[in-house]
DORO-617918 format. One record per residue: residue in one letter; x, y, z of N, C-alpha, C in turn; residue number from 1. Coordinates in steps of 0.05 Angstrom, whole numbers, always signed. Layout:
BEGIN
ROSE  r    n_px    n_py    n_pz   ca_px   ca_py   ca_pz    c_px    c_py    c_pz    k
ROSE  A       X       Y       Z       X       Y       Z       X       Y       Z  NUM
...
# end
This chain:
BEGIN
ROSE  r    n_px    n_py    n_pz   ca_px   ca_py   ca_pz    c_px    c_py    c_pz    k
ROSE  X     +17     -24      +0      +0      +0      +0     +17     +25      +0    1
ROSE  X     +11     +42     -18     +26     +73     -14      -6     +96     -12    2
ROSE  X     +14    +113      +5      -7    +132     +10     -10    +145     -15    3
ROSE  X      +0    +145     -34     -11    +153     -58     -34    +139     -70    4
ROSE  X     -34    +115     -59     -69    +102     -65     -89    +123     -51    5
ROSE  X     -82    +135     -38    -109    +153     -24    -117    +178     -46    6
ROSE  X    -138    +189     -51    -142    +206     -68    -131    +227     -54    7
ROSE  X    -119    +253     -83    -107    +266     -72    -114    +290     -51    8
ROSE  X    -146    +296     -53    -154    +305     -41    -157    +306      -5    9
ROSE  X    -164    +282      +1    -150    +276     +24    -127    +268     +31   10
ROSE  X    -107    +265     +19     -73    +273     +24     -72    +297     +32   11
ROSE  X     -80    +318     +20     -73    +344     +26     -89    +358     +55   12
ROSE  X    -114    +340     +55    -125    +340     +88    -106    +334    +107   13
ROSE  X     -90    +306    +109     -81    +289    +117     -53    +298    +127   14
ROSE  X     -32    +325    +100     -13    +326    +104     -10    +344     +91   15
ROSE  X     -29    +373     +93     -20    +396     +87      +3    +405     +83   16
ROSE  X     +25    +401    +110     +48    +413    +107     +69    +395    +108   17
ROSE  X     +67    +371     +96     +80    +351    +102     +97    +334     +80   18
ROSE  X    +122    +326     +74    +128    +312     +57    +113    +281     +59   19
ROSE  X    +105    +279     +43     +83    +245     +48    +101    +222     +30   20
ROSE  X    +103    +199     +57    +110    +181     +49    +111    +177     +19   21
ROSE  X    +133    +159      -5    +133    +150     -27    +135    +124     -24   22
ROSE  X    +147    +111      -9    +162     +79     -12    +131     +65      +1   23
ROSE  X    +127     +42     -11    +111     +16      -7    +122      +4     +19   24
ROSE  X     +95     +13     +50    +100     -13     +64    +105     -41     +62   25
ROSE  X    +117     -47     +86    +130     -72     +76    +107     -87    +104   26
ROSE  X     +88     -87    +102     +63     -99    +112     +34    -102    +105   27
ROSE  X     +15    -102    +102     -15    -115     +82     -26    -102    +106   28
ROSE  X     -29    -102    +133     -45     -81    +145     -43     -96    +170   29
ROSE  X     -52     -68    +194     -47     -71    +216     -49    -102    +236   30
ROSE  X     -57    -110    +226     -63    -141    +242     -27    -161    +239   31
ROSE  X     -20    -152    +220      +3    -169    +210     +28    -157    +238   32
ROSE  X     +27    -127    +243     +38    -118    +260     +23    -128    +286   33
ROSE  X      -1    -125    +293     -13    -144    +322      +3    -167    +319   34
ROSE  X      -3    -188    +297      +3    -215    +305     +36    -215    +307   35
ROSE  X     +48    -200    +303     +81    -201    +315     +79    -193    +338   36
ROSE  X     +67    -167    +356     +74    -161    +372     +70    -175    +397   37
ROSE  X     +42    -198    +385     +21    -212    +405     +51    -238    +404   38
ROSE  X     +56    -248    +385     +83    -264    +387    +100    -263    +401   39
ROSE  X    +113    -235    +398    +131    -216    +419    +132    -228    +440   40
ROSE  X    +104    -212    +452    +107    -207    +490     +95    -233    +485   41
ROSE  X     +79    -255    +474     +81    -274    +488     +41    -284    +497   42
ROSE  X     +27    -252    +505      +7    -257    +512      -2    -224    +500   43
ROSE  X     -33    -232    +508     -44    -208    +500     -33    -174    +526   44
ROSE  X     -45    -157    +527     -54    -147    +543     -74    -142    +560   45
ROSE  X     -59    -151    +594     -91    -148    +616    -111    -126    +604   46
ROSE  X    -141    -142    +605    -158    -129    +606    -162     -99    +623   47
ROSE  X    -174     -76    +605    -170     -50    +620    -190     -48    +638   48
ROSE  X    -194     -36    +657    -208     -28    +678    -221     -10    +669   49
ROSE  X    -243     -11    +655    -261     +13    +638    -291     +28    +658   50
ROSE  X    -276     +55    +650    -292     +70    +666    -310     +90    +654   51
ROSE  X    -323    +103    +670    -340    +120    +648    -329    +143    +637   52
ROSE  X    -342    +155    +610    -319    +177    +602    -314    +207    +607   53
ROSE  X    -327    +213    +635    -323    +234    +657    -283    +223    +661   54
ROSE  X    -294    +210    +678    -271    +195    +695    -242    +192    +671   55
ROSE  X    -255    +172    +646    -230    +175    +632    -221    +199    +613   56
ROSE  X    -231    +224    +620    -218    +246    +610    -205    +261    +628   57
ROSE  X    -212    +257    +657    -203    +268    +675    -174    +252    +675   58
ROSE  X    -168    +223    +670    -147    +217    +671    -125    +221    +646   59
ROSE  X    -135    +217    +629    -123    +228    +596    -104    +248    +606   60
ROSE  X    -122    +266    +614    -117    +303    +623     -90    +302    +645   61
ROSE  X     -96    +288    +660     -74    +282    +681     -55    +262    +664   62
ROSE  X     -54    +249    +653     -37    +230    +650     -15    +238    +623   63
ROSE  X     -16    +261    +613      -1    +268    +586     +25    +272    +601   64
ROSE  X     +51    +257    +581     +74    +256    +586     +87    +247    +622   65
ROSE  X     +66    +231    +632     +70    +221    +654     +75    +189    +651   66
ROSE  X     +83    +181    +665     +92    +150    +668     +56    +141    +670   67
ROSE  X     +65    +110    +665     +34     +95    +676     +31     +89    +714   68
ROSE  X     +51     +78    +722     +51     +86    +751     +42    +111    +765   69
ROSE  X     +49    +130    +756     +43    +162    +767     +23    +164    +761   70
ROSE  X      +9    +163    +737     -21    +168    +728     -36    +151    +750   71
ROSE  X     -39    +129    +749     -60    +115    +765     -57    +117    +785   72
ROSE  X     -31    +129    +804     -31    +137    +836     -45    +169    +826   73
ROSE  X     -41    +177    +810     -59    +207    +819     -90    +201    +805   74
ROSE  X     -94    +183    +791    -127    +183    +789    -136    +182    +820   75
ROSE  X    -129    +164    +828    -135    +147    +847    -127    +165    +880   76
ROSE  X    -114    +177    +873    -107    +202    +892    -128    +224    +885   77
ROSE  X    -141    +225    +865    -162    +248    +863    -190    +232    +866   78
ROSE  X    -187    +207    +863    -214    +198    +882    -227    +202    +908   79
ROSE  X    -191    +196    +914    -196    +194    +945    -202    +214    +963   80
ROSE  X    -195    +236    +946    -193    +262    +965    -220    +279    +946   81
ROSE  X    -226    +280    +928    -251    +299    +914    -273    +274    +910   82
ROSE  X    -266    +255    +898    -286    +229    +892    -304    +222    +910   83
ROSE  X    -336    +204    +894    -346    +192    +912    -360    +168    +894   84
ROSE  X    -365    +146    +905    -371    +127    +898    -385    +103    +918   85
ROSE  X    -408    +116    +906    -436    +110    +910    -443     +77    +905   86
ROSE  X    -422     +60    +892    -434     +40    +887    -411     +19    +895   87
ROSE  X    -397     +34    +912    -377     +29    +940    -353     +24    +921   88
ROSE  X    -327     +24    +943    -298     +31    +936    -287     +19    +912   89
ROSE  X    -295      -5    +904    -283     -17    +879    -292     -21    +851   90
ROSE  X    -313      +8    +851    -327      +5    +834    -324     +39    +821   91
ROSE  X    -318     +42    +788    -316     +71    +794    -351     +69    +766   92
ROSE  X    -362     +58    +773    -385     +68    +746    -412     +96    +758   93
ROSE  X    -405    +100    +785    -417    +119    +787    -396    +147    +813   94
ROSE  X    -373    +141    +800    -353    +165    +812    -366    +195    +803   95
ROSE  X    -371    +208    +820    -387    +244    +831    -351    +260    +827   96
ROSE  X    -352    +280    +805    -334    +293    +814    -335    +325    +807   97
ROSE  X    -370    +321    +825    -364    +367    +828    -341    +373    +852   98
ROSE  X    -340    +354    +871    -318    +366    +891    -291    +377    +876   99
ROSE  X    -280    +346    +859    -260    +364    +841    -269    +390    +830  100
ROSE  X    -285    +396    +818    -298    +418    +792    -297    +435    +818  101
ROSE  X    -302    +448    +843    -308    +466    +869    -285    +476    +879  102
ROSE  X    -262    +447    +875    -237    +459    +893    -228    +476    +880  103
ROSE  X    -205    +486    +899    -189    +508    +892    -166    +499    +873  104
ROSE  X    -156    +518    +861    -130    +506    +838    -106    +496    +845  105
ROSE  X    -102    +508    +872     -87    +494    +906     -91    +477    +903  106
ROSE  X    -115    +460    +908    -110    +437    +921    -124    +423    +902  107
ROSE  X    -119    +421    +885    -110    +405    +855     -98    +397    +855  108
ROSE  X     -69    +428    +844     -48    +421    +839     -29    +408    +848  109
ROSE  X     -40    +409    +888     -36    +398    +904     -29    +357    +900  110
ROSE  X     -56    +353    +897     -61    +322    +885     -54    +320    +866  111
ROSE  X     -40    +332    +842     -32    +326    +816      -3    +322    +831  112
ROSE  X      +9    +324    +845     +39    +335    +848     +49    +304    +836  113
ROSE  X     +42    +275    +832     +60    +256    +821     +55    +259    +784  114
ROSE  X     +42    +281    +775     +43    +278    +753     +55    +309    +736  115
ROSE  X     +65    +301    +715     +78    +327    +711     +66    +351    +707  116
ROSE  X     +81    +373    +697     +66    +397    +694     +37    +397    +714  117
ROSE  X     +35    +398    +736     +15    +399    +756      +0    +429    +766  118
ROSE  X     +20    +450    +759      +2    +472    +768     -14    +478    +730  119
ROSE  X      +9    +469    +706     -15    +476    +684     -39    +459    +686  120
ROSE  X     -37    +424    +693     -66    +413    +692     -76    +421    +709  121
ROSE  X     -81    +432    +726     -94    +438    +750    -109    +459    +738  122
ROSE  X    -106    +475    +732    -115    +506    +720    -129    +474    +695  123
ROSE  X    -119    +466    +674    -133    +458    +649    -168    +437    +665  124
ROSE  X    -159    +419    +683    -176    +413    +695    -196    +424    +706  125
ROSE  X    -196    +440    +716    -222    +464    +734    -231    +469    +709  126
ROSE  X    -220    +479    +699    -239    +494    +672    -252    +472    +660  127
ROSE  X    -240    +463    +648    -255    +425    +636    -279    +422    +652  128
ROSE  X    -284    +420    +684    -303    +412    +686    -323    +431    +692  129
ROSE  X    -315    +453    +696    -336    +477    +700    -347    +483    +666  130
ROSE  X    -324    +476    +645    -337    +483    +618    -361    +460    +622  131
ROSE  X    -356    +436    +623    -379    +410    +612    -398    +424    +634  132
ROSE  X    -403    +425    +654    -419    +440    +669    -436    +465    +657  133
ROSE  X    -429    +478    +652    -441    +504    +630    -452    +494    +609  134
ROSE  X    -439    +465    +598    -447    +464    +569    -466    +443    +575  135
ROSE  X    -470    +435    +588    -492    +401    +597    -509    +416    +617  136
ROSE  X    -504    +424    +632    -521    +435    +658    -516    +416    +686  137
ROSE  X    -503    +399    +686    -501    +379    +703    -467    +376    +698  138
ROSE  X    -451    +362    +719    -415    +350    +713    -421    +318    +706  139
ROSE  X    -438    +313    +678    -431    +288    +664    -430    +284    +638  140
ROSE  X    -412    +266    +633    -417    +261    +601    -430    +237    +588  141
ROSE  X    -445    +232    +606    -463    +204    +601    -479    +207    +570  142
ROSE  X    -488    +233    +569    -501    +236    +538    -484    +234    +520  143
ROSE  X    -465    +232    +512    -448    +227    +488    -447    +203    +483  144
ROSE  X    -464    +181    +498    -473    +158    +487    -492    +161    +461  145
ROSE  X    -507    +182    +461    -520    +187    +442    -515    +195    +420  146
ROSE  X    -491    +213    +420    -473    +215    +395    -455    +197    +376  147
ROSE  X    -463    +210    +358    -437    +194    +336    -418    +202    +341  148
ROSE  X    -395    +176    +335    -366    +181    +344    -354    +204    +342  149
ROSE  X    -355    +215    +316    -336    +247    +301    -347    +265    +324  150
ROSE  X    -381    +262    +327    -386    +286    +341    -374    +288    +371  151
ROSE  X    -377    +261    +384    -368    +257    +405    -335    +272    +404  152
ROSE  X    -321    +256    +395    -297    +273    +391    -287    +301    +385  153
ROSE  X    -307    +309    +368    -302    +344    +373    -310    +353    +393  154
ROSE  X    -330    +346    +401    -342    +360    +429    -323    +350    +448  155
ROSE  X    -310    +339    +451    -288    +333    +470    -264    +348    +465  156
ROSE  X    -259    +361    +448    -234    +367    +437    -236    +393    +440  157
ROSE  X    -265    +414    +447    -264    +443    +446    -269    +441    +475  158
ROSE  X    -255    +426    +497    -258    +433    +514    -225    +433    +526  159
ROSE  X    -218    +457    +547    -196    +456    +551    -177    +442    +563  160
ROSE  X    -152    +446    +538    -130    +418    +541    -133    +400    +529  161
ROSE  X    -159    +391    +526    -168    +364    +496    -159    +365    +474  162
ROSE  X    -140    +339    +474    -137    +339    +445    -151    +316    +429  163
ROSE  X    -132    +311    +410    -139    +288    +385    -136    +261    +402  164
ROSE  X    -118    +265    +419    -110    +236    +437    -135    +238    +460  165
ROSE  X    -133    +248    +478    -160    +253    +495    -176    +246    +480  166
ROSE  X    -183    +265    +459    -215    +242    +451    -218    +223    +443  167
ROSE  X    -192    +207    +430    -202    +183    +418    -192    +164    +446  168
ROSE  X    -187    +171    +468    -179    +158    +492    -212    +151    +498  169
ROSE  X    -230    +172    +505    -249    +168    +515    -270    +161    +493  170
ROSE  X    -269    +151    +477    -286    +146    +455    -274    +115    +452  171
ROSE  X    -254    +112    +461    -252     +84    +457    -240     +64    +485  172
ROSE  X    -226     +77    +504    -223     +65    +526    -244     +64    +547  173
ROSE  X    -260     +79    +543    -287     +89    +569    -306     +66    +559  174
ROSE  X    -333     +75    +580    -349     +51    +574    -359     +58    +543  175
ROSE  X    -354     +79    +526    -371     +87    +498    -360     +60    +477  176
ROSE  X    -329     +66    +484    -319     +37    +474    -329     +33    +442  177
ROSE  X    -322     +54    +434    -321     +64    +402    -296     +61    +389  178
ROSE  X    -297     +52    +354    -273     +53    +342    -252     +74    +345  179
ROSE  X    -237     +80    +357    -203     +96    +354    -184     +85    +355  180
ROSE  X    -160    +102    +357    -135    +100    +364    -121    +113    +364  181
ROSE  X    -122    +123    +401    -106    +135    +415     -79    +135    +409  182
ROSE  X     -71    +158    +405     -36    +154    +385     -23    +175    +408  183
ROSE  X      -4    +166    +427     +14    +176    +441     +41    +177    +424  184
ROSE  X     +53    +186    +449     +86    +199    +430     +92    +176    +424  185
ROSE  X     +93    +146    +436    +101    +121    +429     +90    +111    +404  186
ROSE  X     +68    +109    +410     +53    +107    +365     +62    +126    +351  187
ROSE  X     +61    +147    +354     +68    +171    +338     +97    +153    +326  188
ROSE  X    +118    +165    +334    +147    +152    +333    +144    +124    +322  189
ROSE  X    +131    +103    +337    +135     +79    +317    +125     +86    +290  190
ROSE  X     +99     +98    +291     +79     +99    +264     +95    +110    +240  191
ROSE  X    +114    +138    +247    +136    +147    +231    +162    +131    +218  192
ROSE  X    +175    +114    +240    +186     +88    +236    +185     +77    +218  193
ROSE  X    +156     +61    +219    +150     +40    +210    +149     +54    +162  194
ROSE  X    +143     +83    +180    +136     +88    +145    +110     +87    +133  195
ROSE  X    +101     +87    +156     +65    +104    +157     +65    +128    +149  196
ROSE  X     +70    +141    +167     +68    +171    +169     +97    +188    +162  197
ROSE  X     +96    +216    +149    +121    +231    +148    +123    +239    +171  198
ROSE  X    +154    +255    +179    +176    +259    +202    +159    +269    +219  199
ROSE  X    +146    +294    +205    +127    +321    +222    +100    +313    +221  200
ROSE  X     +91    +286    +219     +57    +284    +221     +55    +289    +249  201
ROSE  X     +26    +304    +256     +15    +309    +275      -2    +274    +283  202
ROSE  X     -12    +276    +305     -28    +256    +323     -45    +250    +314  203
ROSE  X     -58    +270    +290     -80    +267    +287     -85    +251    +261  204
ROSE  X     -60    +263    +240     -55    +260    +218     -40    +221    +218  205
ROSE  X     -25    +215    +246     -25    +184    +237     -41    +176    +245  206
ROSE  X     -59    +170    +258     -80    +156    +270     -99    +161    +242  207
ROSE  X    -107    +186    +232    -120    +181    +202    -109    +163    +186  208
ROSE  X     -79    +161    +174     -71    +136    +163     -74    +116    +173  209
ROSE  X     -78    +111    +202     -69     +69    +211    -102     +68    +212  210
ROSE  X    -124     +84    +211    -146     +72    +219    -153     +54    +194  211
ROSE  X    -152     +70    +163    -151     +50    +148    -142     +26    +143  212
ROSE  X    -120     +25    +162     -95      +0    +157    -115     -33    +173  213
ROSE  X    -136     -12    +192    -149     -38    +210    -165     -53    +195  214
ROSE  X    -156     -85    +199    -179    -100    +189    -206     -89    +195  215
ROSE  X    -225    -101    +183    -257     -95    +185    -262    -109    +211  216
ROSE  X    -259    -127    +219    -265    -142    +243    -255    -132    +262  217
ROSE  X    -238    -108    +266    -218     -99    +295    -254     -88    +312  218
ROSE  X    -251     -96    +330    -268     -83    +342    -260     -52    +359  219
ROSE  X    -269     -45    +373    -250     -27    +388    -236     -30    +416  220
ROSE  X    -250     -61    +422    -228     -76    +444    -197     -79    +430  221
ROSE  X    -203     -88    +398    -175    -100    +389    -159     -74    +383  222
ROSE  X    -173     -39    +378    -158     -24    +375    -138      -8    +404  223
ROSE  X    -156     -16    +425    -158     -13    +451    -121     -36    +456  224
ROSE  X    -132     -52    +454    -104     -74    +450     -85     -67    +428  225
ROSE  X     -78     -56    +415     -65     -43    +389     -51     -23    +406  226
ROSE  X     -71      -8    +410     -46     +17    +429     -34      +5    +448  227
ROSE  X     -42     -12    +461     -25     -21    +490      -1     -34    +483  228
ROSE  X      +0     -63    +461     +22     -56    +450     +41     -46    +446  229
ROSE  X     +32     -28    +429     +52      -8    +411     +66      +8    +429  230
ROSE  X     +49     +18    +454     +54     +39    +472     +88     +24    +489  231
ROSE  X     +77     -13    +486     +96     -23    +506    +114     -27    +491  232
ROSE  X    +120     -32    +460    +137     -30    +441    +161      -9    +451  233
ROSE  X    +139     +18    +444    +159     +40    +444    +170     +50    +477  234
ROSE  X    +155     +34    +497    +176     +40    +522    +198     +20    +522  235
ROSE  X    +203      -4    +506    +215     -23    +507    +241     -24    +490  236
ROSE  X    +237     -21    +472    +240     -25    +451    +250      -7    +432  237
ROSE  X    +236     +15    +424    +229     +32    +401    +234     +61    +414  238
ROSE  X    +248     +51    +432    +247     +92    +449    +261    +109    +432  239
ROSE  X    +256    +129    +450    +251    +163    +437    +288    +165    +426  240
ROSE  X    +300    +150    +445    +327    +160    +439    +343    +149    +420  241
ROSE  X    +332    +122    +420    +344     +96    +406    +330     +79    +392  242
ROSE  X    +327     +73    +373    +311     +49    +352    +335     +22    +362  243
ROSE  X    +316      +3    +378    +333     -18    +365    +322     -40    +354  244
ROSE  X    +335     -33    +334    +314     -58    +317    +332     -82    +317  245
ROSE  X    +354     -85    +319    +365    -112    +315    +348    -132    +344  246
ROSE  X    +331    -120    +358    +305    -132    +372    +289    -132    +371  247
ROSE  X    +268    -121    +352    +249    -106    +344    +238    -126    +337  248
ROSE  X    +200    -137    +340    +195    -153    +323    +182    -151    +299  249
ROSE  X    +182    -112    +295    +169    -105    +269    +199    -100    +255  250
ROSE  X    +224    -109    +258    +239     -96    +241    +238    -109    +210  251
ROSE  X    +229    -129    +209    +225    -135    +175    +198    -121    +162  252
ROSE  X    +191    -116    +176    +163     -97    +165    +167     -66    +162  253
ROSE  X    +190     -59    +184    +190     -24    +180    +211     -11    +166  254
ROSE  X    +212      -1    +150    +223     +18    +140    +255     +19    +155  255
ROSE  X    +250     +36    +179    +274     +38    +193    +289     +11    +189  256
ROSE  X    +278     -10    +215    +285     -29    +213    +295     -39    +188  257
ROSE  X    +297     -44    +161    +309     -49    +139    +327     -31    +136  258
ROSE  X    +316     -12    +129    +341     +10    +125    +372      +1    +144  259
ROSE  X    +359      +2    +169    +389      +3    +193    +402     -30    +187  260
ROSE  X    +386     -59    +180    +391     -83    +175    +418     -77    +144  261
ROSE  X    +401     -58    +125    +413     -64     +98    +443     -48    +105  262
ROSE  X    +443     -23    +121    +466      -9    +119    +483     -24    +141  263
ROSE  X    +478     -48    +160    +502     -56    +173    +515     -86    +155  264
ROSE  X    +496     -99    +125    +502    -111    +112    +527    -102     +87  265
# end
């Protein structure tokens, strides 16, 4: 497949400002990359702990450029101290969080302190939920069950700090559990790699290329499993500083990976 099969009209959506891939993947579509990675590690990925998509934007929001350890001690640190849960402690499908939306930006930023940049989410957070507040009349997002996905997603995205990753987090990790794929700096970087996407594609712009790449059958559990992967690829494997592919189990499929194989031959 070359992205020159796409009409040119949406190329130029896709990659306005962008040199766009020429060379022919060296893979038939995203499943061929699952079934190596599922080879890889050996087993799938534990089932996620899916919550509703209040809850999982509140953590999106907290969790950018933070470790996975840090994120889930500060969800879970803003339960404990703003949260309530009504359908008792080990259950979050009916977590209350105007106390968060009431506090002060103090003592937020306060509870953010294991995640980074903590005095900006603190300020991005208050507003988030005082905006859905203004815009719903109530602090929930239970109605966007009712929406179609795109809409769901923009309406998530004009709220502050939301991005392209946030929404398709809560559109597909939450209970809505809709087709996406959440593309962190770890996808991003492999997706460029691999020879998906050009150097400077935005988040938004690869995740538009790999969605096509999904079999018809991926549901959004298997896209949900796709990121987790990939995500553990690129902490493993594929980091920011170093490609190593002579471990890699997409290196016969990516770009890089060949390239770095042919120039040590």
């Amino acid at each position: 497949m070359r992205l020159t099969d796409v009409p040119t009209a949406q190329q130029a959506a896709l990659f306005p400002d962008a040199s766009r891939p020429e060379r022919p993947l060296l893979f038939r579509d995203l499943q061929e990359i699952q079934d190596r990675l599922l080879t890889w590690w050996g087993e799938p990925p534990a089932p996620r702990e899916v919550w509703d998509p209040l809850t999982q934007l509140i953590y999106s929001l907290c969790s950018s450029r933070t470790k996975d350890a840090e994120s889930q001690a500060t969800i879970l640190a803003l339960r404990e101290r703003f949260g309530g849960w009504p359908s008792g402690p080990n259950s979050w499908d009916e977590v209350r969080w105007e106390r968060l939306r009431d506090a002060s930006v103090a003592e937020i930023e306060d509870t953010l302190r294991l995640a980074t940049f903590p005095d900006r989410k603190a300020v991005q957070l208050k507003r988030t939920l005082e905006r859905i507040t203004e815009r719903v009349g109530s602090l929930s997002l239970a109605f966007l069950a009712k929406y179609r996905t795109d809409k769901v997603r923009a309406w998530i995205e004009e709220l502050p700090g939301a991005g392209v990753k946030a929404s398709a987090a809560v559109v597909n990790f939450s209970s809505l559990r809709r087709r996406a794929i959440a593309i962190d700096g770890h996808h991003q970087r492999i997706a460029i790699r691999l020879g998906i996407a050009p150097a400077n594609a935005t988040a938004r712009q690869v995740e538009a290329t790999l969605v096509p790449l999904t079999p018809v059958g991926w549901t959004a559990i298997t896209m949900d499993e796709h990121h987790t992967l990939v995500k553990k690829l690129g902490q493993r494997v594929c980091s920011l500083r170093e490609a190593h592919c002579t471990r890699c189990p997409l290196r016969e499929v990516c770009l890089t990976g060949s390239a770095a194989a042919t120039s040590r031959s």
